[in-house]
C-alpha positions in Angstrom: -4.2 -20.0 28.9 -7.1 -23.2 28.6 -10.0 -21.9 26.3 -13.7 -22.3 28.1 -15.0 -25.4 27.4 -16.8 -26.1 24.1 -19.2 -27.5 25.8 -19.9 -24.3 28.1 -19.9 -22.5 25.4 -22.2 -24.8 23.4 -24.8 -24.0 26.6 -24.8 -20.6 26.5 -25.0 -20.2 22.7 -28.3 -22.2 23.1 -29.4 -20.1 25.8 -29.3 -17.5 23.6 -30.9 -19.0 20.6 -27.8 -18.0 18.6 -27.3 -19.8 15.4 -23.3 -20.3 15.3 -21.7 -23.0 17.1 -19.4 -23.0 19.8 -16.3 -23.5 16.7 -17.9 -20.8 14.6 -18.1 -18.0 17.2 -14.7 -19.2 17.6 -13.2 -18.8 14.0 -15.3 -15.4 13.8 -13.9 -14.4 16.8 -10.1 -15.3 15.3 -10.5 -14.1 12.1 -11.4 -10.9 14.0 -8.9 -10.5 15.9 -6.5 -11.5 13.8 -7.8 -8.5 11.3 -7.2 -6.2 14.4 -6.3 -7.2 18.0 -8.3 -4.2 18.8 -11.3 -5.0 18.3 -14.0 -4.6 21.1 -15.8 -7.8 22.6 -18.8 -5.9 21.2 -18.1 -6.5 17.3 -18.5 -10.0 18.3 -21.3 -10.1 20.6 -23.0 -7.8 17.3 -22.5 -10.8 14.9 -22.8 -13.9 17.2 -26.2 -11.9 19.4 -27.3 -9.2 17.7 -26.6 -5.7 18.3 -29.0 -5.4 21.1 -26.9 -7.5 23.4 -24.8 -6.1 25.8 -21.4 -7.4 27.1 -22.6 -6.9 30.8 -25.0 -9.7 30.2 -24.2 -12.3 32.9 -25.2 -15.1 30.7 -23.3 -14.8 28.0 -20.3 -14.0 30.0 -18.4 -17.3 29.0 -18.4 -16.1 25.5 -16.9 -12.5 26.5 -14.4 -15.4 28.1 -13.3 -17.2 25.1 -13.1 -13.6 23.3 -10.6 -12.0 25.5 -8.8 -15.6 26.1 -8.3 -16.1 22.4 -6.5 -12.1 22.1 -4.6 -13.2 24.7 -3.1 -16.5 22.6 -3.3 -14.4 19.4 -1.0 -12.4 21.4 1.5 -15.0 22.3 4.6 -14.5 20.7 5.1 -18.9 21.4 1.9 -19.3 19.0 -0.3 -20.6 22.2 -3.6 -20.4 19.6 -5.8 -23.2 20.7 -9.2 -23.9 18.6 -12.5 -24.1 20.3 -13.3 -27.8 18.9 -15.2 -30.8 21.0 -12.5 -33.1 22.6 -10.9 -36.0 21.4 -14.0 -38.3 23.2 -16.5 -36.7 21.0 -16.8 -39.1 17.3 -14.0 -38.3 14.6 -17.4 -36.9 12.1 -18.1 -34.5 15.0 -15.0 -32.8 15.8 -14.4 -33.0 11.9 -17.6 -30.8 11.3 -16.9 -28.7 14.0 -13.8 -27.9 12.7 -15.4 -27.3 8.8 -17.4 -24.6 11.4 -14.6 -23.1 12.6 -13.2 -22.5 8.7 -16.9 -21.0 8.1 -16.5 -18.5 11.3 -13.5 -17.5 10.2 -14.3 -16.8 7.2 -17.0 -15.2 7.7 -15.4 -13.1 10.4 -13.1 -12.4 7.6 -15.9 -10.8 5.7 -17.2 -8.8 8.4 -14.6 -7.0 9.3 -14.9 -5.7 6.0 -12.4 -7.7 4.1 -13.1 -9.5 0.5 -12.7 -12.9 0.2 -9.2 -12.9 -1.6 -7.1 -10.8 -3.7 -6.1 -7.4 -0.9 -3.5 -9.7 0.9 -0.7 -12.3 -0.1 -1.1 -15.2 -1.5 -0.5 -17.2 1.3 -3.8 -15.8 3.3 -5.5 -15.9 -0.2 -4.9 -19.3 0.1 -5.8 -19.9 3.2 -9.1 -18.0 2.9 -9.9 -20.2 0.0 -9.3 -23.7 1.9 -11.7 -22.0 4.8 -14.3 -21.9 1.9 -13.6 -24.9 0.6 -13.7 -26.7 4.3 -16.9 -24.8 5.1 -18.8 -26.2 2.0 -17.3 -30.0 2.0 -19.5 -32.6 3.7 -17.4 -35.2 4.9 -17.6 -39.2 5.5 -15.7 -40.5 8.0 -15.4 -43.9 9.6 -14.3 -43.4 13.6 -12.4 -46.7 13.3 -9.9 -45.2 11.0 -6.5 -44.2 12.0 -5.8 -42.2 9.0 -8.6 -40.0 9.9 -7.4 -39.2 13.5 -4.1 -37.8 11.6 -6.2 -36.4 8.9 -8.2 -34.3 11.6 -5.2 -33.4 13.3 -3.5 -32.2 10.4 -6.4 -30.3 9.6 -6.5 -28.4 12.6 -2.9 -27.7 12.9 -3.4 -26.4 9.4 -6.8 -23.9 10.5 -4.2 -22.9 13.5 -1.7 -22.1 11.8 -3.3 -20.2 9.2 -5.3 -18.1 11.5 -1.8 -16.8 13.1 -0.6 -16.8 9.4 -3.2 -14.1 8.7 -2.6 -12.2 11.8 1.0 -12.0 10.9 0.7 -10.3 7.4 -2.3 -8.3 9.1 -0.4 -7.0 12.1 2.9 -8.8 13.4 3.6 -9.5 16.2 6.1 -7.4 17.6 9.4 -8.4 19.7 9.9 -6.7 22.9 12.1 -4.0 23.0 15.7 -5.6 23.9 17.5 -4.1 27.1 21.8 -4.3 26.4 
């Protein structure tokens, strides 16, 4: 299941004069549901909108989109999670930035569902948590030419994927289907 584009998105977040971008709804909208699959479409449209906004709002509709897309992938039990990030056309610095975004969504996400920083789950999502705030804060200098930043950026994203399901996992595993014999 494809993700609206980040570009879409992008539009409709300007529309609204919201302040996140397109990656950061997207890491608050993981970090969400990866704290509780549960959660209503409104808990983000509260943080991302205001609480004034309603989900019936045709406009923002796309965003309502990526929410109930991304429960679906946090659902999948073949770890179909897919970042909201610009595509690989965009410059290495951009999609690198977006992606120091997403690792500010999700933590923030993280700490509006209630949730301290670190210390009330493993150390693994601890960890995690911490390399969010430590990606959200960097500033980074990249030169597009450079190989070893495509696999950097790659690595980095694998990494922010993984970790949201990581978190997800110790917050509420997946569970097998029930086996037939």
């Amino acid at each position: 299941m494809n993700l609206p584009a980040y570009t879409d998105i992008s539009a409709t977040l300007e529309q609204a004069d919201a302040v996140h971008s397109p990656a950061e709804v997207h890491g608050i909208c993981c970090a969400l549901l990866a704290r509780d699959i549960a959660t209503p479409g409104e808990r983000l449209f509260e943080f991302v909108f205001g609480e004034e906004t309603s989900l019936e709002d045709p406009a923002l509709r796309p965003v309502l989109d990526l929410f109930e897309k991304t429960k679906k992938q946090m659902q999948d039990p073949l770890l179909g999670l897919t970042l909201l990030l610009p595509d690989d056309a965009e410059p290495l610095a951009a999609r690198i930035e977006a992606a120091s975004k997403w690792a500010s969504g999700f933590l923030y996400g993280w700490l509006q569902a209630g949730l301290s920083e670190t210390g009330n789950a493993s150390p693994e999502v601890d960890e995690f948590l911490a390399d969010c705030k430590s990606l959200a804060i960097t500033r980074y200098q990249v030169d597009d030419a450079e190989e070893d930043g495509e696999t950097i950026y790659l690595e980095l994203t694998e990494y922010l994927r993984m970790g949201a399901l990581l978190v997800q996992e110790e917050t509420q595993p997946i569970k097998a289907a029930p086996r037939i014999h």
